[in-house]
N, C-alpha and C positions, 0 to 999 in steps of 0.2 A: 767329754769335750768333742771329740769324733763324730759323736751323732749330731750334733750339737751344729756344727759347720754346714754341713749338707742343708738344714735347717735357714739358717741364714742365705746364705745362695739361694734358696728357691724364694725366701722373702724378698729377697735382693731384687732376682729376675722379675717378678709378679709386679714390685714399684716399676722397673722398670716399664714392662711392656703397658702400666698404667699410663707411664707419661706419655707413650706417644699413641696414645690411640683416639682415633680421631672422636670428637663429640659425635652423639646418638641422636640430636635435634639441634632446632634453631637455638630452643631455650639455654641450653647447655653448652653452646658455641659461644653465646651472649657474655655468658656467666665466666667461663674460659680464658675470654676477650679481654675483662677487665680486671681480672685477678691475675692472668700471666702476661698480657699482653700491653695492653693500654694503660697499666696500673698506676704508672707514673709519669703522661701524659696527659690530665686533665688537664695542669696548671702552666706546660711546655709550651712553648713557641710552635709548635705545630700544631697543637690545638684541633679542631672538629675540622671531617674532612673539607668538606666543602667553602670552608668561612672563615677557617682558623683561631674559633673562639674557644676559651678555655671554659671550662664548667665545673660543678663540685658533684660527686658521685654519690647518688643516691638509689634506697635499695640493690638489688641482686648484680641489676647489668645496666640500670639508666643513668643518668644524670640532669641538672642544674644549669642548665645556660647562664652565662656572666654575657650579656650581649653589649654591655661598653665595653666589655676587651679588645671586640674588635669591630665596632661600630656596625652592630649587626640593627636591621629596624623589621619590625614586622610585618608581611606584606599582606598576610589575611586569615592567618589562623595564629592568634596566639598563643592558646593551651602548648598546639607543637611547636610555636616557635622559641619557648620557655625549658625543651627539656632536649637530650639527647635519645637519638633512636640508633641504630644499629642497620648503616645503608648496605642494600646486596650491590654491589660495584654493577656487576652482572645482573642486572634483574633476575628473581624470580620466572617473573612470566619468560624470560628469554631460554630461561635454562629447561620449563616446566611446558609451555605452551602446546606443543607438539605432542603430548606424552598422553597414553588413552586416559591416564588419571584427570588431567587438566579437561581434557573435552567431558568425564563422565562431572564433575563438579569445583572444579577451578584448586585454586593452590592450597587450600585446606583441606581438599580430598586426598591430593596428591600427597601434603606431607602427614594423612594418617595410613592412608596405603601404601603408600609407592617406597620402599627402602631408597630405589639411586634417587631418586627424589628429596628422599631426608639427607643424605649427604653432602646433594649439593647446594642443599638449602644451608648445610650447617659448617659447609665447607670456609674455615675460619681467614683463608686467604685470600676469601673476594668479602670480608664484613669489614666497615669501617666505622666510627660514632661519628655521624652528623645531625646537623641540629635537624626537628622531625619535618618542619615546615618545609627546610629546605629539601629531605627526603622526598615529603609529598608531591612539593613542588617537578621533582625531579622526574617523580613518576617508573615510567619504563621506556623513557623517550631516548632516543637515541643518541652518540657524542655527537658535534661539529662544531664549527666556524661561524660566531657569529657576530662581525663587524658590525650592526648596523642595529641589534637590541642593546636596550639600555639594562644597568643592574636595576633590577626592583627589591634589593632586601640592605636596604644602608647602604653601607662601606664593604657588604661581604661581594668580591669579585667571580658572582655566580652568574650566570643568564641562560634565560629560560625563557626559549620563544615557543609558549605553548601553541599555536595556531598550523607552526612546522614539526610538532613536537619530537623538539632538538634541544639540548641544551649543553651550554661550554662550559666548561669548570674552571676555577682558577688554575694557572698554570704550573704552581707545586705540585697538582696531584695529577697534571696530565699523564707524564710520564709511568705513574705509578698503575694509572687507568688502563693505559695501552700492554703495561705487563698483566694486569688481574684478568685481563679480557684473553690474550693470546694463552694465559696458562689453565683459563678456566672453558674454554672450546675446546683445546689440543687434550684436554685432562678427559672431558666429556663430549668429545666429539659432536660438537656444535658446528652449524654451519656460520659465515658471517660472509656478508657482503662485500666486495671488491670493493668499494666507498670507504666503508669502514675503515676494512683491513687498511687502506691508502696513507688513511690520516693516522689511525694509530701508529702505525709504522714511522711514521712522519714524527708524531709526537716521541715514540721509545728514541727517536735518534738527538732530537730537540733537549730533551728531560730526561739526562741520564738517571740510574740508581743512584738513591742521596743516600747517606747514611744512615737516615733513619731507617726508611725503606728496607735496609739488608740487616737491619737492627729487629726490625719487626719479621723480618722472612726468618730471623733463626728463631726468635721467641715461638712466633705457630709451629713452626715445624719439630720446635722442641715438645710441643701440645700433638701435631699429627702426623708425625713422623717422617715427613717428608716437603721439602723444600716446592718453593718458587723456580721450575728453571729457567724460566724467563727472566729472573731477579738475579739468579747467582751466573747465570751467561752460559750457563750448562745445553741452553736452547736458540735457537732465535730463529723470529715469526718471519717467513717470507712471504710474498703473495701468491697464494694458492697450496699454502701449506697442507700438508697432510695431516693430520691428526694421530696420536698414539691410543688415544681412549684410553690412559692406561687408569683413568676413575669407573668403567666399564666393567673392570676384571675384579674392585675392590672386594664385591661379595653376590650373589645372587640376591632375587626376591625370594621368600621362603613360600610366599603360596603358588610360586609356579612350579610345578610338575618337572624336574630337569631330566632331558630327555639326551642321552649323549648321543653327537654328533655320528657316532661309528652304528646307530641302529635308524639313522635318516640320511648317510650320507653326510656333503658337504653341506654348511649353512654359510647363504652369503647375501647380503644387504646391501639396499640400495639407498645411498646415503642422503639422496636428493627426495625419493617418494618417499622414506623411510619402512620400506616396504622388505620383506626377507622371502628368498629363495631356494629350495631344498633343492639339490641335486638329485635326489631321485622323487619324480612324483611333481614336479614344479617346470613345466616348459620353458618357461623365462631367465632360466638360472645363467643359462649360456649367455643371455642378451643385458647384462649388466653393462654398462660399461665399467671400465677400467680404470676411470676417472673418479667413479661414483662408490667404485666397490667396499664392504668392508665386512671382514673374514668372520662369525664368530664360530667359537666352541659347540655352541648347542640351540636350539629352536628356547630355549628358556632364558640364554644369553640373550641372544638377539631380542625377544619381546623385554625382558629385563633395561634393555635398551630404549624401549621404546617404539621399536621396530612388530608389524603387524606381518602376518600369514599373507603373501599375495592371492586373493582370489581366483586365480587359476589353475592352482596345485588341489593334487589330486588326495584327497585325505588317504 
């Protein structure tokens, strides 16, 4: 029986550390989503992000648009205006753009190489189901204000002025937009513009946390181990925030070389060129500013980051 116990414990620990580890892709975030997360929310009054229509869930991670739930019309693709997709709150391209993987072949190169890449691709607290059209629609176009477009999709209180490409969300999910965006920069040290930051700021005070919202932050977080704290109030965005990157330190890339910091000196980035400085062997190191600065571990952290060798360091 003695042996027997120990035995159990280490099964115990192993469920455990399975529940919170975060998914290894998009696909697997998907699947995540609607078995722990969304599972019984197709048929809710909260329904699909942008639209609020319910659906029936079909294969792994999609679903069945019901578009008289909530007077949804189609405005030009109907294959995706028929089914649920899985929206990155945060675009991809915002999170990935910058990154040598994007420049060497766009976001499919990125999420077979890049590890922080597949993270934040799969990172389950900026994924929401909306219908695909309206996805499409969405794009990687920016949030704002927009008094003076009309809806083009029914009854769904979406708009989308491709020409500014800007679009307003209905305003249950503003609130919820303004936290996925300040926790999914501060997490992955993103930059975001003073405009932005404005309105979201604007909006997080407008659209407090609803229930659901802190309903859905403990279910992911019971999937990756780690909350919203934007959502739980453990944070909050001001303008000109600083970043923790603490999605940075999750894990290294494995085909980079890690080279510790104590056999180059200090390593420190420049968060505006995304450019990195070695303290011995790099002239530039001293002329960072201090506004821009950000510290890493290692020359394999920083490129990990996204961050490149400055071309005047001395190999």
């Amino acid at each position: 029986m003695r042996a027997v116990r120990p035995l159990i414990a280490l099964l115990l620990l192993v469920i455990a550390c399975q529940a919170v580890s975060q998914p290894s892709s998009f696909r697997q975030a998907k699947s995540e989503l609607r078995e722990r997360v969304y599972h019984d929310q197709n048929a809710s009054d909260t329904g699909s992000f942008y639209c609020g229509c319910q659906w029936q869930w079909a294969g792994t991670s999609g679903g069945r648009i019901d578009q008289a739930s909530c007077g949804y019309q189609v405005r030009k693709q109907a294959n995706r205006a028929a089914r649920i997709e899985w929206e990155h709150v945060v675009p991809a391209w915002v999170m990935g753009h910058q990154r040598q993987c994007w420049q060497d072949g766009g976001r499919r190169n990125c999420a077979a190489n890049d590890p922080l890449f597949e993270r934040m691709e799969a990172n389950m607290h900026n994924l929401a189901p909306a219908i695909g059209e309206v996805n499409a629609d969405r794009s990687n176009y920016r949030f704002g204000v927009l008094p003076q477009t009309l809806y083009q999709h029914g009854q769904c209180t979406f708009k989308v002025a491709f020409g500014e490409r800007t679009v307003e969300p209905r305003d249950e999910v503003k609130g919820m937009i303004a936290r996925t965006y300040f926790y999914i920069h501060d997490r992955y040290d993103l930059t975001m513009s003073r405009q932005q930051q404005q309105l979201l700021m604007a909006w997080h005070r407008q659209f407090p946390v609803t229930e659901w919202e802190q309903e859905r932050d403990r279910r992911i977080a019971g999937v990756m181990g780690h909350h919203n704290p934007f959502v739980t109030g453990e944070r909050e965005w001001r303008l000109g925030h600083r970043n923790l990157a603490e999605g940075l330190r999750e894990g290294e890339a494995p085909n980079l070389a890690e080279q510790p910091a104590s056999a180059t000196g200090q390593v420190r980035g420049n968060r505006r060129s995304k450019v990195y400085h070695l303290s011995e062997g790099c002239p530039s190191f001293d002329r960072v500013s201090p506004d821009n600065r950000v510290e890493f571990a290692s020359p394999a952290a920083a490129e990990a980051a996204g961050y490149r060798k400055a071309g005047n360091c001395r190999s």
